[in-house]
C-alpha positions as CSV (number, residue, x, y, z in Angstrom):
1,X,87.1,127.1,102.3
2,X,87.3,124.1,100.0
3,X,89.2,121.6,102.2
4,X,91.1,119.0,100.3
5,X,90.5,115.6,102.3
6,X,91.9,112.5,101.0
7,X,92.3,109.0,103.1
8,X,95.3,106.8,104.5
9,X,95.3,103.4,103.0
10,X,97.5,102.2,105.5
11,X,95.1,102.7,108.3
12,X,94.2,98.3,107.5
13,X,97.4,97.0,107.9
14,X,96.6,93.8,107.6
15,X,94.7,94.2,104.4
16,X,95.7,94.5,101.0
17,X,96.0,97.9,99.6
18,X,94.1,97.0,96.7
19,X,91.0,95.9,99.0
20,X,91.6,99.5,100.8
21,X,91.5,101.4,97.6
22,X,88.4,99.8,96.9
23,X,86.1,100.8,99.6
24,X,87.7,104.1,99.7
25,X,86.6,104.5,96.2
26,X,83.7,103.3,97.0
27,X,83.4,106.4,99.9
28,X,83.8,108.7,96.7
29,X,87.3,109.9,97.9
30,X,89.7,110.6,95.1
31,X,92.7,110.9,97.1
32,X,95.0,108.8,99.2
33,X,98.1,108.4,101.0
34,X,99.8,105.2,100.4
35,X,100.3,103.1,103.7
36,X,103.4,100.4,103.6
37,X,102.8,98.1,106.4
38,X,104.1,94.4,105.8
39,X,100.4,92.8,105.1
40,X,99.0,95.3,103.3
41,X,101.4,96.7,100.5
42,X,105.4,96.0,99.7
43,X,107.4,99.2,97.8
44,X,110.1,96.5,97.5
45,X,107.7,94.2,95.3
46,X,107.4,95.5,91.7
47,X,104.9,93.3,91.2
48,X,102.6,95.2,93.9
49,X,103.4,98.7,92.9
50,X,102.6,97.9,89.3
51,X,99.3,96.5,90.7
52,X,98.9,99.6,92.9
53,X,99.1,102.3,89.8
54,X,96.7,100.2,87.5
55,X,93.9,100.5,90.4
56,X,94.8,104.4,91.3
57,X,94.4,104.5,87.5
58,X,91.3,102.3,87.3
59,X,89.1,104.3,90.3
60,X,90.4,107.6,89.2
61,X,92.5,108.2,92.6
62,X,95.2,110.8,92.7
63,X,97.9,109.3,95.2
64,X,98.8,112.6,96.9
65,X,101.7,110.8,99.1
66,X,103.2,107.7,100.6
67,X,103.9,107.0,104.5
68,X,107.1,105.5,104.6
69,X,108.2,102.0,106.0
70,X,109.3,102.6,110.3
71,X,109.4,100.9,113.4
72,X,111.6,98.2,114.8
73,X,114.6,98.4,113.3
74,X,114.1,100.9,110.8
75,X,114.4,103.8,112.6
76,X,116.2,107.2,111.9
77,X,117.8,108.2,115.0
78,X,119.2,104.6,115.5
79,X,123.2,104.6,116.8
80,X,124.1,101.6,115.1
81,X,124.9,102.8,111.4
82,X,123.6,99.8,109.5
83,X,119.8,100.0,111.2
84,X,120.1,103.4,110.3
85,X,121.0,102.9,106.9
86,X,118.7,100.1,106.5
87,X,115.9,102.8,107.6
88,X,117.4,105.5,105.3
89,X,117.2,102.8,102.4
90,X,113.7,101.5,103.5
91,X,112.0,105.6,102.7
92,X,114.2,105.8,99.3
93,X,112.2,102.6,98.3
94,X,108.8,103.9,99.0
95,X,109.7,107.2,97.2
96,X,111.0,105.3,94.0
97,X,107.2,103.6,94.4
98,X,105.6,106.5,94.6
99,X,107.3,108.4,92.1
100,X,106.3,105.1,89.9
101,X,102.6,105.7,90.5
102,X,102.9,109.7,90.2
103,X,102.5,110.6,93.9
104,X,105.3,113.6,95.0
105,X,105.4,114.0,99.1
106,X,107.2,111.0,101.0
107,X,106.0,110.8,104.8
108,X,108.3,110.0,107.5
109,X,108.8,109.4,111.2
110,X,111.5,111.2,113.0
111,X,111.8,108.1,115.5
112,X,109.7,105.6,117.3
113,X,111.9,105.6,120.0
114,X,110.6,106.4,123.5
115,X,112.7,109.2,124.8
116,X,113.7,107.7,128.6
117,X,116.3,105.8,129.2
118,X,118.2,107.6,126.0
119,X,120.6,109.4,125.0
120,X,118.4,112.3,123.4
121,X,121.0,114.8,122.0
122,X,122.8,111.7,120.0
123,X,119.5,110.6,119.1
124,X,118.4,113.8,117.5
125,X,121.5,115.1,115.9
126,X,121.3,111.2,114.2
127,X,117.7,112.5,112.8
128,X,118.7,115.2,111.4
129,X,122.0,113.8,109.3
130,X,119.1,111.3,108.7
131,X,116.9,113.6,107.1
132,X,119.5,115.6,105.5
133,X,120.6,112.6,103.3
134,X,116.7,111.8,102.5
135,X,116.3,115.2,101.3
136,X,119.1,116.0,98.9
137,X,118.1,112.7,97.5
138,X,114.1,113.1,97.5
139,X,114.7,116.8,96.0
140,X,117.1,115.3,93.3
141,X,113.7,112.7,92.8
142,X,111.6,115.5,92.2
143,X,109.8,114.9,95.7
144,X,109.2,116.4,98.6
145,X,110.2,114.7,102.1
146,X,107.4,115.5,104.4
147,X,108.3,115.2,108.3
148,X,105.6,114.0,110.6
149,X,104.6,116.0,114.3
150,X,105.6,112.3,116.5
151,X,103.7,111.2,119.4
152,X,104.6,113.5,122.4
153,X,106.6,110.8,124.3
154,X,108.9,109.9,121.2
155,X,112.0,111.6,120.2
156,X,111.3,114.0,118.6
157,X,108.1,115.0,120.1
158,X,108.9,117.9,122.1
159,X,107.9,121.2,120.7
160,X,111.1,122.2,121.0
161,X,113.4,118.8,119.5
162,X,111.2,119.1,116.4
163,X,112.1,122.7,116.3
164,X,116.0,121.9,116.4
165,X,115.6,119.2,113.6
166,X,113.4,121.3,111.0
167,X,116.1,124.2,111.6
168,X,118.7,122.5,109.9
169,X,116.9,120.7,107.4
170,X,116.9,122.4,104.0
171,X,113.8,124.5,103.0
172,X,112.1,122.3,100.7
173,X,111.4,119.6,103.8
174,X,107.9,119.9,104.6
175,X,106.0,119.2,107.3
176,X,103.0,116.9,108.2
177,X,100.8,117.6,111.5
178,X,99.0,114.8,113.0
179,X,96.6,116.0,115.1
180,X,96.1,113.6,117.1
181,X,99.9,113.6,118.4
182,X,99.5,116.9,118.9
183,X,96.6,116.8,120.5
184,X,97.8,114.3,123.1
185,X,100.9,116.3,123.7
186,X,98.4,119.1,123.5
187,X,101.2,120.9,121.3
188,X,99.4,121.8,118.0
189,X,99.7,125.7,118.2
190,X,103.4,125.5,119.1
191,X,104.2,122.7,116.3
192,X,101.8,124.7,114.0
193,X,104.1,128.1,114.4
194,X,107.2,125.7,114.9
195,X,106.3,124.8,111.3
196,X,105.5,127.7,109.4
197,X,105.6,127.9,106.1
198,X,107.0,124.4,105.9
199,X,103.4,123.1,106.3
200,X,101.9,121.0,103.6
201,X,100.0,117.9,105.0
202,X,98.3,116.8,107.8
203,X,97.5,113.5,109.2
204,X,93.4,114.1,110.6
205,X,92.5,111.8,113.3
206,X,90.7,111.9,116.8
207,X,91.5,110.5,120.2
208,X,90.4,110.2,123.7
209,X,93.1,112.6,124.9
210,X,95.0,109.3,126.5
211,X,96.4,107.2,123.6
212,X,96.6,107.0,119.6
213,X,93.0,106.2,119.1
214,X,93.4,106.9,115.8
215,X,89.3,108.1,115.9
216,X,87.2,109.7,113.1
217,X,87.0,113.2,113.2
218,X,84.4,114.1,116.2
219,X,84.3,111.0,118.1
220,X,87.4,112.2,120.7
221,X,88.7,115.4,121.8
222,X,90.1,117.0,119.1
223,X,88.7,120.5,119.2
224,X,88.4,120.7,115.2
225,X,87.1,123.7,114.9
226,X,90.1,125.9,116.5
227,X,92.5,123.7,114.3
228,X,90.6,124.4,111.2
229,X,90.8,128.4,111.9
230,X,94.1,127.9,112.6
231,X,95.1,125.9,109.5
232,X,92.9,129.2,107.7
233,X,95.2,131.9,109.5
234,X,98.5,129.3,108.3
235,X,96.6,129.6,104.7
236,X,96.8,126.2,104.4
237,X,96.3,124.9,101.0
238,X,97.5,121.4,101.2
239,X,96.0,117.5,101.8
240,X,94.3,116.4,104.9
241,X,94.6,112.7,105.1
242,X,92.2,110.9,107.2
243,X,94.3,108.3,108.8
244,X,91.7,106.3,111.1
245,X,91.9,103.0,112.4
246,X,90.4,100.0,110.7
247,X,86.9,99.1,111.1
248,X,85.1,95.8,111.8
249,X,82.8,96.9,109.6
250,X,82.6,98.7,106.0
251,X,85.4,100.2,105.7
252,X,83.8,102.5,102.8
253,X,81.4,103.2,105.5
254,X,83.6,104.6,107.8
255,X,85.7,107.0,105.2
256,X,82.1,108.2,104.2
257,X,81.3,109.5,107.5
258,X,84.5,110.5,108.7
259,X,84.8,113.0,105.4
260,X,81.4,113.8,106.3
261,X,82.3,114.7,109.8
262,X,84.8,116.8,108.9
263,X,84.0,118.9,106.6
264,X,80.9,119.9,109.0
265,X,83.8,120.9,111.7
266,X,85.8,122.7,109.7
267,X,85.0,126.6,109.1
C-alpha cells in the first residue's frame, strides 16, 4: 500500500506558517494541512493567504486541507446564537482561504466543550444545524467539510453522539479520524464503522494513553499496525496528516522521522 502522508502546519502555533512550510519542505513532504492558530497564520488577512499560496507554489506543496479556526468562543454547539455564528463565520473564512490556494477539504471540530455540567442534547442538536449550514455552503464552494473524531471527554466524543450528528448531515460531509482521540477514548473501531464510507482523512498522532500528547508515530501507545489494517479493510485512499506537537528542535527533523516511522508501521 502506497500511503499518502502529508503534515499539519498548525502543529507550531506560535510560528509562522511560512517558517513551518519551510522545514517541512525541507523533510521532503509535499503535502500539508493548513493550521490557523492566531500566531501562526490569519485566513482573515489577505495579505497572509497570498503569502501562503506563493510558498505552496514556490516548494511544490499540494495543500490537501485546512483546520479551521475553534476554541473559546468560536465554538459550534454554543447556545448563544451570535458565538455560534461568529464560529460558523470563522470556518467559511478559512474555506474561502483555502479555496484561494487550491486546497478542497475544510476541517472542523464538533465542539471543545467538555461534556459535564451541560446540557448535551441542546448541545448536539446545535452541532448539527451547525454543520448543516457549513455544508450546503462548503458543497456550493466546491469543498468538502470534513468532521473531526473529538477528544473522548468533549461533546461530541462519544461513539455514539458522533454517530447522531453524521446521521443527519448530508452525504458529502466527510470524516477525519484522529487517532489519538480515539485512542484515548479507545473508540477507533467503533468511530471507524460509525464512519463508513464517509472517511477521507485522518489526523496521525501518538500519545501516552492519558492526554493529547500529540507524539510521533511510535513514541506512545497507538497500536499502528491494527489501525493501518483497518484503514486497508475501510479501503482507505485518502490523506494522513501528521499533526505532532512542536519541537524544540528541527522541526524538519522531526517530520522526517515521524514519516519515516510511519510508513515502517503501516502494512
Amino acid at each position: 500500500m502506497s500511503w499518502r502522508i502529508g503534515a499539519s502546519t498548525g502543529c507550531c502555533a506560535d510560528r509562522p506558517v511560512l517558517e513551518v512550510l519551510d522545514a517541512i519542505h525541507g523533510a521532503g513532504i509535499d503535502a500539508v494541512e493548513v493550521g490557523t492558530p492566531p500566531r501562526h497564520f490569519d485566513p482573515w488577512r489577505e495579505d497572509e493567504v497570498r503569502a501562503l499560496r506563493d510558498r505552496l507554489e514556490r516548494h511544490a506543496i499540494r495543500p490537501i486541507s485546512i483546520h479551521a479556526p475553534f476554541g473559546g468562543l468560536l465554538d459550534l454547539s454554543d447556545p448563544n446564537p451570535h458565538h455560534r455564528h461568529a464560529a460558523i463565520g470563522a470556518i467559511l473564512t478559512a474555506a474561502a482561504a483555502i479555496k484561494d490556494v487550491g486546497g478542497r477539504n475544510v476541517v472542523v471540530h464538533t465542539s471543545d466543550v467538555t461534556r459535564d455540567g451541560q446540557d448535551v442534547s441542546l448541545r448536539l442538536r446545535l452541532i448539527q444545524e451547525s454543520l448543516q449550514v457549513l455544508a450546503r455552503i462548503c458543497d456550493h464552494m466546491g469543498l468538502v467539510l470534513t468532521v473531526e473524531s473529538p477528544l473522548p471527554h468533549l461533546i461530541g466524543g462519544r461513539a455514539e453522539e458522533f454517530a447522531w450528528i453524521l446521521e443527519r448531515l448530508p452525504p458529502e460531509v466527510a470524516v477525519c479520524l484522529d487517532t489519538g482521540h480515539t485512542t484515548l477514548g479507545q473508540q477507533w473501531r467503533r468511530f471507524l464503522d460509525i464512519s463508513k464510507n464517509r472517511l477521507r482523512h485522518i489526523h496521525a498522532n501518538d500519545n501516552h494513553g492519558r492526554f493529547d500528547d500529540h507524539l510521533p508515530p511510535g513514541e506512545g501507545v497507538v497500536d499502528w499496525h491494527a489501525i493501518g489494517r483497518d484503514l486497508l479493510d475501510a479501503q482507505f485512499d485518502g490523506w494522513i496528516m501528521l499533526e505532532l506537537q512542536c519541537p524544540t528542535a528541527s522541526i524538519a527533523g522531526q517530520f522526517t522521522r515521524a514519516v519515516a516511522h510511519l510508513r515502517t508501521r503501516l502494512p
